[in-house]
N, C-alpha and C positions, 0 to 999 in steps of 0.2 A: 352536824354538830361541829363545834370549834376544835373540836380533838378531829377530826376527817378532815376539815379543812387545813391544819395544820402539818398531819402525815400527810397530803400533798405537796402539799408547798416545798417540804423537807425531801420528798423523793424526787424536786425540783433542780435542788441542790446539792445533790449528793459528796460528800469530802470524796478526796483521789482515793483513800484507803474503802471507802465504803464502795464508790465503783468496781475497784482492782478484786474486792472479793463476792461482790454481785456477778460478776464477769463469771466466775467461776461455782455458783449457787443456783442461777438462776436456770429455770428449764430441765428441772430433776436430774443437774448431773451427777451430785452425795447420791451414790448411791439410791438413788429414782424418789429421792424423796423433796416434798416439794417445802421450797421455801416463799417468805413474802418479802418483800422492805417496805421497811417504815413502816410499823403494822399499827393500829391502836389495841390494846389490849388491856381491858378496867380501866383505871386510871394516867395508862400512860402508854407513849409510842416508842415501838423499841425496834432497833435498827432492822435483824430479821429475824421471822420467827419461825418455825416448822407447827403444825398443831399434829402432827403424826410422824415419826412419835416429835413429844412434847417438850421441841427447842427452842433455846431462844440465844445469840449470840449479839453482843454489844460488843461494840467497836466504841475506846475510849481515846480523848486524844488530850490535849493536853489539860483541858480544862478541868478533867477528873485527877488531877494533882491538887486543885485549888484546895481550901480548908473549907470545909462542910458537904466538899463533894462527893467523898468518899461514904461517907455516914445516908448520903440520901440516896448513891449507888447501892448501898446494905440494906434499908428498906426496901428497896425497889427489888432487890432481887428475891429477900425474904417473902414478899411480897408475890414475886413468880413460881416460886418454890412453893407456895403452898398453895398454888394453881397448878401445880403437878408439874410445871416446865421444870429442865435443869437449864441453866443459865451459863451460859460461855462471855467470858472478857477478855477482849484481845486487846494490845496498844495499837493504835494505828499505824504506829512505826513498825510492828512486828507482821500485819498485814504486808506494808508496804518493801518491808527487807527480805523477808520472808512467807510468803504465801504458800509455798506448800506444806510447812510445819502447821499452819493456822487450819489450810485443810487437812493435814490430816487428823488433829485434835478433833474436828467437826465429825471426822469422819469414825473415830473411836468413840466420840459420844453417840453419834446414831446407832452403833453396834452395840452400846451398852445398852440404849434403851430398848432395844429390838428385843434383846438378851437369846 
């Protein structure tokens, strides 16, 4: 499908922020739990996501400033949310200045969902 083809393309081209916290997700080191990048999930591809337990973190960069982007990030999460995931948003700047505050929020929300 054109949603598969496109979470390729996009794991083609990863931003530095979206490598920098791959780098440190990928290969169940959170705590042994396994993440994806560039996943499709319904309607849309989302940076990464866990299906156990049920995360999903977006990485926003500047374009989620624009006007209307904020309103179709809000669907989109309400959207995940009543797909049971909880939804994490980080800035890419905050990846990129700091990565281990961004892991360890990652790593508070898998502890929440574990419970």
């Amino acid at each position: 499908s054109d949603r598969i083809s496109i979470a390729r393309s996009l794991r083609k081209r990863p931003t530095d922020a979206e490598s920098t916290l791959w780098r440190r997700l990928r290969g169940r080191q959170i705590a042994g739990v396994k993440f994806r990048r560039q996943a499709p999930i319904g309607p849309y591809i989302v940076d990464f996501i866990s299906y156990d337990p049920r995360i999903v973190v977006e990485l926003d960069g500047g374009q989620h400033a624009e006007p209307g982007h904020s309103e179709r990030d809000a669907v989109r999460d309400r959207w995940l949310r009543s797909q049971g995931f909880a939804v994490l948003r980080f800035w890419d700047s905050d990846v990129l200045a700091n990565p281990e505050a961004v892991l360890s929020a990652i790593l508070a929300a898998v502890e929440r969902r574990r419970g």
